[in-house]
C-alpha positions as CSV (number, residue, x, y, z in Angstrom):
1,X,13.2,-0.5,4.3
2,X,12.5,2.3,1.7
3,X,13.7,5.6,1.5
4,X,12.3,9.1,1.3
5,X,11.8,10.5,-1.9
6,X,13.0,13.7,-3.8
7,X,11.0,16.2,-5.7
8,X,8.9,18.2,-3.5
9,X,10.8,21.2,-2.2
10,X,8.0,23.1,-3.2
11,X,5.2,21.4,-1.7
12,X,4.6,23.7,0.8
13,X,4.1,27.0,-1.2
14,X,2.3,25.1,-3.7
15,X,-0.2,24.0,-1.1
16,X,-0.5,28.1,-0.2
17,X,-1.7,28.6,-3.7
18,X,-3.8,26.1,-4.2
19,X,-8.0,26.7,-2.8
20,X,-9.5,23.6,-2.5
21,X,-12.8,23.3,-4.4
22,X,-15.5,20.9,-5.2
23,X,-14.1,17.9,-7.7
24,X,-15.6,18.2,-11.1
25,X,-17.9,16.1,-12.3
26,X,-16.6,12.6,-13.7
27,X,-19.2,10.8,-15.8
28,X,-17.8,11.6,-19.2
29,X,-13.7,10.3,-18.1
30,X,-15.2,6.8,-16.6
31,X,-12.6,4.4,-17.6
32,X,-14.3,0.9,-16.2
33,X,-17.3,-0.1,-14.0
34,X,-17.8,1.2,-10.6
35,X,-17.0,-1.5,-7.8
36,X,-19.1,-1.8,-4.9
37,X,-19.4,1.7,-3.0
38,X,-16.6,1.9,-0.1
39,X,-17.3,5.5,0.3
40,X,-21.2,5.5,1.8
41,X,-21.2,7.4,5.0
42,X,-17.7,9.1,4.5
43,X,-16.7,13.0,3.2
44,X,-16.4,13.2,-0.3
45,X,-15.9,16.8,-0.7
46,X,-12.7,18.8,-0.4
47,X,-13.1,22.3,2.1
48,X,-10.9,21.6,4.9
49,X,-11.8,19.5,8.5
50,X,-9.2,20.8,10.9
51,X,-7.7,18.0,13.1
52,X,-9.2,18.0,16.3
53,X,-7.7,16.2,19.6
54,X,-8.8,12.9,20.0
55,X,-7.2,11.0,23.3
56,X,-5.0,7.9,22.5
57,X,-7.7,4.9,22.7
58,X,-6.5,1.9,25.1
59,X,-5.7,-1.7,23.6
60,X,-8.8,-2.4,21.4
61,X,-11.1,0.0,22.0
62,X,-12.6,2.1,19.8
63,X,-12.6,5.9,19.0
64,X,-14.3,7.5,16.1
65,X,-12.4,10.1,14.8
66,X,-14.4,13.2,15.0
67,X,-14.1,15.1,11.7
68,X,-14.9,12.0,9.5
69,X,-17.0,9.4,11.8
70,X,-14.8,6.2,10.9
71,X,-14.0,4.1,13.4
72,X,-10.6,3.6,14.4
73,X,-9.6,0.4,16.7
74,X,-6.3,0.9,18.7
75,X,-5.1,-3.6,18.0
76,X,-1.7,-3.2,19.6
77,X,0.1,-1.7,22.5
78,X,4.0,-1.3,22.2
79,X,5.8,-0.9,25.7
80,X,8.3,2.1,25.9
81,X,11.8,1.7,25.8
82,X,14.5,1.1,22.7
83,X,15.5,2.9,19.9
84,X,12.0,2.0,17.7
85,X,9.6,0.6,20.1
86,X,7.0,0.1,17.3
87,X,4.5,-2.4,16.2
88,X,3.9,-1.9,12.4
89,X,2.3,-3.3,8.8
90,X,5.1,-4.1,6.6
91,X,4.3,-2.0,4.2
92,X,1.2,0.0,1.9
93,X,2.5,-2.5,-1.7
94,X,2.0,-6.4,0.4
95,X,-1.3,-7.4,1.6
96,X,-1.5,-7.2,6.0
97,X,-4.7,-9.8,5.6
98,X,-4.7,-13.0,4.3
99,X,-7.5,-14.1,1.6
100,X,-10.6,-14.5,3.8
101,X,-9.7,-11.3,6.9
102,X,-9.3,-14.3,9.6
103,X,-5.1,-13.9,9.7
104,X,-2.9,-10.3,9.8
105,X,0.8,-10.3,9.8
106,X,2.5,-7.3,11.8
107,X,6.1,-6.2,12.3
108,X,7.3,-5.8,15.4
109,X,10.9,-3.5,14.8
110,X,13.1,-5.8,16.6
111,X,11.2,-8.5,17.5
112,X,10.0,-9.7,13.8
113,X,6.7,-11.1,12.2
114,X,3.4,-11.2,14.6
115,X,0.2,-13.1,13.3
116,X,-3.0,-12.0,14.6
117,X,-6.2,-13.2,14.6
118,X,-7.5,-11.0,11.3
119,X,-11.3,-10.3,13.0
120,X,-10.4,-10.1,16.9
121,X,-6.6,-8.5,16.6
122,X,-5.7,-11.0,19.1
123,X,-2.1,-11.5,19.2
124,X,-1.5,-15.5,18.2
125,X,2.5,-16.1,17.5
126,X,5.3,-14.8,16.3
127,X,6.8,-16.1,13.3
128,X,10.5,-18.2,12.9
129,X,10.5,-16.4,9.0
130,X,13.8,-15.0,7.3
131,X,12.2,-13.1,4.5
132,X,14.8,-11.4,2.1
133,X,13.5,-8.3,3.8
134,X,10.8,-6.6,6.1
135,X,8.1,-6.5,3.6
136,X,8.6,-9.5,1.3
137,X,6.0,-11.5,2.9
138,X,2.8,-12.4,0.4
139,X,0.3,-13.9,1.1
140,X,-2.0,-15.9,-1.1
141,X,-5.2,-14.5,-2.5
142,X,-6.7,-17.8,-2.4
143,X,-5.5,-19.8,0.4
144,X,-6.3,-18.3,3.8
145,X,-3.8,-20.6,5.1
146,X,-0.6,-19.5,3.1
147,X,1.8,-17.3,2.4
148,X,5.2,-16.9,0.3
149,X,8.4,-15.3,1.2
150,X,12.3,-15.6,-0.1
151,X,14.9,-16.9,2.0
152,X,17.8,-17.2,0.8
153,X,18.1,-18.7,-2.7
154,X,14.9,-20.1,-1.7
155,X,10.8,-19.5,-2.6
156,X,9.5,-21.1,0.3
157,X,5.1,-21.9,0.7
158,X,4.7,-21.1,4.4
159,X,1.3,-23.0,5.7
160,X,0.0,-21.2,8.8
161,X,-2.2,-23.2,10.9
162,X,0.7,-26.3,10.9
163,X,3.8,-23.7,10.7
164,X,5.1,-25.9,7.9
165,X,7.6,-24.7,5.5
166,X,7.4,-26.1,2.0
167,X,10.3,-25.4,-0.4
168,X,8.6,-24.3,-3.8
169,X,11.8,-23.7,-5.7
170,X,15.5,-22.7,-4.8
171,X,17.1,-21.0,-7.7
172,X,20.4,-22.8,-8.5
173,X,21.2,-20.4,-11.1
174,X,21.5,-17.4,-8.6
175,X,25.6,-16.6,-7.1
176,X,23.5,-14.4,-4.8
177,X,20.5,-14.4,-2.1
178,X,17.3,-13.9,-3.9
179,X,15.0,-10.6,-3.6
180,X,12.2,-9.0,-4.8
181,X,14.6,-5.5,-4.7
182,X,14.7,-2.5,-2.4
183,X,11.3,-1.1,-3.5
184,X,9.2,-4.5,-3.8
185,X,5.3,-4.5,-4.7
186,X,3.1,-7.8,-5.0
187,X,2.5,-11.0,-6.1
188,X,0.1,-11.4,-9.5
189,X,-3.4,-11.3,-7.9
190,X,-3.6,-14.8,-8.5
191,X,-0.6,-15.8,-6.7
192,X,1.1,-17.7,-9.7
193,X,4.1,-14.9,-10.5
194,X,6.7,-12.9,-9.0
195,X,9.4,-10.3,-10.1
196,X,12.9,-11.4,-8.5
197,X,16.4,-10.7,-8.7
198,X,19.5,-12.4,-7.6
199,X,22.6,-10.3,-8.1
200,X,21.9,-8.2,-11.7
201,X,19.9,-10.9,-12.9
202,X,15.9,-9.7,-12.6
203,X,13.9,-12.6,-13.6
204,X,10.1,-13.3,-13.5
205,X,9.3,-16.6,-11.4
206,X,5.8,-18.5,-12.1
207,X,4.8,-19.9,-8.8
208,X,1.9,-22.5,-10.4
209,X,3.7,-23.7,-13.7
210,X,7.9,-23.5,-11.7
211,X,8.8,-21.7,-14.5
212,X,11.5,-19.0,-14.9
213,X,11.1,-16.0,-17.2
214,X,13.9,-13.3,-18.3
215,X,16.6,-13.2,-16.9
216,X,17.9,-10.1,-18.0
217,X,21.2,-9.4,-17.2
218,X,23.0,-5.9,-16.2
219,X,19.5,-5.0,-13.2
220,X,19.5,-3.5,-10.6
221,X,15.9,-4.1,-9.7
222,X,13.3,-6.5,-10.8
223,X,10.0,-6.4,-12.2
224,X,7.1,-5.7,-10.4
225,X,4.0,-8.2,-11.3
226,X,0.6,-6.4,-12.1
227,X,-2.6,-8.3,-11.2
228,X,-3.2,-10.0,-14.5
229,X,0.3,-11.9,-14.1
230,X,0.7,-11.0,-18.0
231,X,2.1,-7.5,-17.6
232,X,4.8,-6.4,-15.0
233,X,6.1,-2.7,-14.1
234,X,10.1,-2.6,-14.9
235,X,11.5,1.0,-14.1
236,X,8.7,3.3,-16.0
237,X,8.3,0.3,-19.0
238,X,5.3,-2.1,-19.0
239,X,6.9,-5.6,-20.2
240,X,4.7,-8.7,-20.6
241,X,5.7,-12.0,-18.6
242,X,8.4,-12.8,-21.1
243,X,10.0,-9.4,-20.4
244,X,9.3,-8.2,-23.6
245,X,8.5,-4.3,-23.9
246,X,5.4,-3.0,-24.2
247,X,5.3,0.9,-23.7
248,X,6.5,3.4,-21.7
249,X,4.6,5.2,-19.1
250,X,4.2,9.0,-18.6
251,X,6.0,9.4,-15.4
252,X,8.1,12.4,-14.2
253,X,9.6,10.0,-11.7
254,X,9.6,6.3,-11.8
255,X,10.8,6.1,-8.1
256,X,8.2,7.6,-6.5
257,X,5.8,5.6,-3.8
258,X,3.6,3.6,-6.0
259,X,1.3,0.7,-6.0
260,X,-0.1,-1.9,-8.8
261,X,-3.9,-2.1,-9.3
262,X,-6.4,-3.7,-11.3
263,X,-9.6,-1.3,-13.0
264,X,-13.1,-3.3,-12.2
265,X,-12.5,-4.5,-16.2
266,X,-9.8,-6.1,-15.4
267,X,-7.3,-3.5,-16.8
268,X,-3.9,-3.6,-15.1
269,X,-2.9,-0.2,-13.6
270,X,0.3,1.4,-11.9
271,X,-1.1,4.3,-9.2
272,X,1.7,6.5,-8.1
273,X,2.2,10.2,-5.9
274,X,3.6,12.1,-8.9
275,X,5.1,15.6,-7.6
276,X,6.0,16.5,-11.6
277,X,4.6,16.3,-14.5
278,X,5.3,13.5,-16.7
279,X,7.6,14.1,-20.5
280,X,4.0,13.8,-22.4
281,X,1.8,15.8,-19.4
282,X,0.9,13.2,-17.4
283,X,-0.3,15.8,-14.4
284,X,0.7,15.7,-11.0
285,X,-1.4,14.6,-8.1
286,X,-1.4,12.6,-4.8
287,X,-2.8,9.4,-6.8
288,X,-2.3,9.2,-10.6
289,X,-3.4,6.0,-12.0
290,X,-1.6,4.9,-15.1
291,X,-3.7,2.3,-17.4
292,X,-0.5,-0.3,-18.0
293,X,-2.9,-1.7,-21.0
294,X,-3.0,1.5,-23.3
295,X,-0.1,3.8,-21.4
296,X,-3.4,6.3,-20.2
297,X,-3.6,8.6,-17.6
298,X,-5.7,10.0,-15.0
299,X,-5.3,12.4,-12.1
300,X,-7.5,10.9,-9.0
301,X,-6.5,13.2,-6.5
302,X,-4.7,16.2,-7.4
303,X,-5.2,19.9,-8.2
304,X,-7.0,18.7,-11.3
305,X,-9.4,17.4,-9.3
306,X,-9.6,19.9,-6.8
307,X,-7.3,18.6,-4.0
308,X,-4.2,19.9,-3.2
309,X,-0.2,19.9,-4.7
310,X,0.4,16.4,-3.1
311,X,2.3,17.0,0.5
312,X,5.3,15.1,1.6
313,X,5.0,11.9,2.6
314,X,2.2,9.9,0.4
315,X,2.0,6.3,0.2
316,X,-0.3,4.4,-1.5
317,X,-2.2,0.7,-1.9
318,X,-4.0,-1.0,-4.2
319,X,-4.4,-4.2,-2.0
320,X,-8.3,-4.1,-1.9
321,X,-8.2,-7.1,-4.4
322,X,-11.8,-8.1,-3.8
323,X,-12.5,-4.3,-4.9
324,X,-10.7,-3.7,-8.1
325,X,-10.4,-0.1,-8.5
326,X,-10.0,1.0,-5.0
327,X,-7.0,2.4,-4.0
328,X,-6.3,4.3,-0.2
329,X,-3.7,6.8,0.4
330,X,-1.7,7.6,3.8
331,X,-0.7,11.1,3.5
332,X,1.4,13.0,6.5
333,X,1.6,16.6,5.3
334,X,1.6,19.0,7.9
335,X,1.5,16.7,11.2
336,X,-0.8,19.1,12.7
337,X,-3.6,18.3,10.1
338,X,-5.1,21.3,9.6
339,X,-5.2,21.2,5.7
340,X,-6.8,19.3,3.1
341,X,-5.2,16.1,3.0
342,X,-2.6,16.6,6.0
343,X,-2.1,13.3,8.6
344,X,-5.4,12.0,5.9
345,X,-6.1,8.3,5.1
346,X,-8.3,8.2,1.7
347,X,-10.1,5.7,-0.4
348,X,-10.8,6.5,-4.2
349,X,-12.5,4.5,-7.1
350,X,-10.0,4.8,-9.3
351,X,-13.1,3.2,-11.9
352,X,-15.2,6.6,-11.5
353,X,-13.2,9.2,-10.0
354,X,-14.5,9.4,-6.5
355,X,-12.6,9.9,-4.1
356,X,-13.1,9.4,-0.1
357,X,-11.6,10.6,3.0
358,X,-11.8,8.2,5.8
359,X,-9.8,9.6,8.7
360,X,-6.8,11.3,10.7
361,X,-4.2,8.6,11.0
362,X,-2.3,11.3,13.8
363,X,1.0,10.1,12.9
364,X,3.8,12.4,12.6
365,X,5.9,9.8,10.1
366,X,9.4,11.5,9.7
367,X,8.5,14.2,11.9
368,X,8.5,12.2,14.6
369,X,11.6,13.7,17.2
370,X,11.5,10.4,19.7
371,X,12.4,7.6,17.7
372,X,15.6,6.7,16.2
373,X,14.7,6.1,13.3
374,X,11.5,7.8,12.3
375,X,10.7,5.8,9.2
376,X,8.8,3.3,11.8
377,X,6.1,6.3,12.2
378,X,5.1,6.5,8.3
379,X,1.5,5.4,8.4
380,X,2.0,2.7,5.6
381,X,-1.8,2.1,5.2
382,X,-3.1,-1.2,4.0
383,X,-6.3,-2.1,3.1
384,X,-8.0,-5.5,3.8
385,X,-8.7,-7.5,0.5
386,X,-12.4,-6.6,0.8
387,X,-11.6,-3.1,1.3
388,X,-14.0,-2.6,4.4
389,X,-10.9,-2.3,6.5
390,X,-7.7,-0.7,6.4
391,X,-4.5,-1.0,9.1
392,X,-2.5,2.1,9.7
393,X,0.8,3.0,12.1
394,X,0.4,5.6,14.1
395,X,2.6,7.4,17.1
396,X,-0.5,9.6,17.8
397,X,0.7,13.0,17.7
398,X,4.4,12.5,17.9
399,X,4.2,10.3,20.5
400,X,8.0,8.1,21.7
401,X,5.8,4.6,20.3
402,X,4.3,3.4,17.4
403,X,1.0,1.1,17.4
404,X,-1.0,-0.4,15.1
405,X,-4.8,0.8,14.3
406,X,-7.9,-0.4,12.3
407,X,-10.2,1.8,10.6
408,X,-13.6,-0.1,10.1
409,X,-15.6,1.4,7.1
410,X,-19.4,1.2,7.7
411,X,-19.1,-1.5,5.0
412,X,-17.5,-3.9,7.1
413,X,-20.5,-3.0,9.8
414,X,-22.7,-4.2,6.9
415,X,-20.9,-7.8,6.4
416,X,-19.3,-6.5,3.1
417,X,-15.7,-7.8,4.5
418,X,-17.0,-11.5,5.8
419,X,-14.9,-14.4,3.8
420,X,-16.5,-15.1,0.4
């Protein structure tokens, strides 16, 4: 499970101070190609659209949210009663879909993995799965049928339709269970190499070739693979796949809630909340996007770009890997969602600059008074590979249970998510 984060005590006087305004233009600061457009029919401007009520939509029916048009399916309904009654994604860093949208994997708190059918939200099984932890389930980019996860000492292939698991490699050298640490990302987007860690040894582990990497000794986390599977993310450094530095990145806090991308040119990129400027003025926003290739920087959405100080609460995804570049943002805020970017979900084209705002999740996250622990109301958005889609928590305005919701983007009306 992660943990808040520090560094914005001032977010809310900031936010007084700062008037939202039209984003400049962004034609001359293009870093790659643009992707195909995820933001026709949604507000790309950044005056404020009040939160309006909306009533809680019944088990799979649709509302659409009425200050940004989306649609938003309600695919789960949690009974009351328990400390946490919530259904959940795992989390914003690990894909919720599998490679072709016809599989999701849910959390249940207390109850443990739920597949669902990926294009009807149909409830299909729960899952006998031990991962190291909540969110260390990966699925493959490739194989519809197949996902990863640690148990153990053990990388075990997990093949969905038969509920077979295949043991890809136990690590014989580890004293100690085997995880991808407290504030795991993804697989390479080719599903061939993972960042792991067994005791204080961090190690990089290629999936395809059963080869180990690194093992550097004195850790307390591992890596973090990017896309390309030749770079990896290790505590503010880019190392290669050998563990060999690279450069340093200009963060002003390598713990904040981050997520690894890939630019449409195939550039790696670490996109992170940044509350504080980084030691060579990296600037701060709700989505910086650090180019891992060059150590580059580049405020998405930010005061820079005429959003707000980031509010509390922020997490990001990158997980549109059939859209490099696009990247969506949770954001919590003020729960009432009366300013820019309070209770938002966004997309942005972190190729170009644009930037997208696709709904009110109405989730109160840590706000949230009727739960024990209120971590289970973070939104924790997700976007589905093609990025047509995106799943979201939600406890609808504070409400004692947490459900998983859907936004369909009118690209996924347009057949933009089918399977390749």
């Amino acid at each position: 499970m992660k943990g808040s984060r520090a560094g914005v005590t001032t977010v809310a006087l900031l936010t007084l101070l700062v008037v939202p305004r039209e984003p400049r233009g962004l034609e001359s600061q293009e870093w790659g190609e643009a992707s195909q457009d995820l933001c026709e029919g949604l507000i790309q401007y950044s005056r404020p659209r009040p939160m309006t009520p909306l009533s809680k939509p019944r088990l799979l029916e649709a509302a659409t949210d009425p200050e940004f048009g989306t649609t938003i399916l309600r695919i789960t309904a949690v009974s009351a009663g328990g400390p946490n009654p919530a259904i959940t994604p795992l989390y914003s860093t690990v894909a919720a879909w599998n490679a072709d949208e016809s599989y999701l994997l849910l959390y249940r708190v207390g109850g443990g993995h739920e597949l669902y059918d990926g294009r009807t939200y149909a409830f299909i099984r729960r899952l006998d799965i031990r991962p190291a932890d909540i969110e260390q389930v990966y699925w493959h980019t490739e194989d519809p049928d197949v996902f990863f996860y640690v148990d153990g000492k053990t990388l075990i292939r997990y093949h969905v339709e038969s509920g077979v698991k295949e043991n890809r490699r136990t690590f014989e050298f580890c004293f100690d269970k085997v995880t991808a640490g407290n504030d795991p990302m993804f697989t390479s987007w080719d599903s061939a190499a993972i960042g792991l860690l067994c005791g204080d040894r961090a190690f990089i582990y290629r999936i395809d070739t059963d080869e180990v990497s690194g093992l550097v000794r004195g850790r307390a986390e591992p890596p973090q693979m990017a896309p390309s599977g030749e770079l990896a993310f290790d505590n503010g450094d880019v190392v290669d796949r050998t563990f060999g530095f690279q450069r340093k990145l200009d963060l002003g806090n390598t713990r904040e809630h981050a997520s690894l991308g890939r630019l449409a040119d195939g550039r790696d990129t670490y996109n992170a909340v940044q509350f504080e400027k980084g030691p060579r003025g990296s600037d701060v926003g709700s989505l910086v996007t650090h180019d891992m290739t060059d150590g580059t920087w580049r405020v998405i959405v930010g005061p820079g770009t005429g959003f707000p100080y980031p509010p509390a609460g922020t997490h990001v995804s990158a997980l549109a890997y059939r859209r490099p570049g696009w990247v969506f943002l949770s954001i919590v805020g003020n729960p009432s969602g009366e300013g820019v970017l309070d209770n938002e979900i966004l997309a942005a084209d972190t190729n170009t600059g644009r930037v997208c705002r696709a709904a009110h999740h109405r989730s109160s996250g840590r706000n949230n008074a009727s739960l024990a622990t209120p971590y289970w109301a973070e939104p924790h958005v997700v976007p589905s590979p093609s990025g047509t889609r995106a799943v979201f928590a939600s406890d609808w305005g504070g409400g004692p249970t947490v459900d998983t919701y859907v936004i369909e983007l009118p690209g996924y009306a347009r057949g933009l998510g089918e399977s390749r």
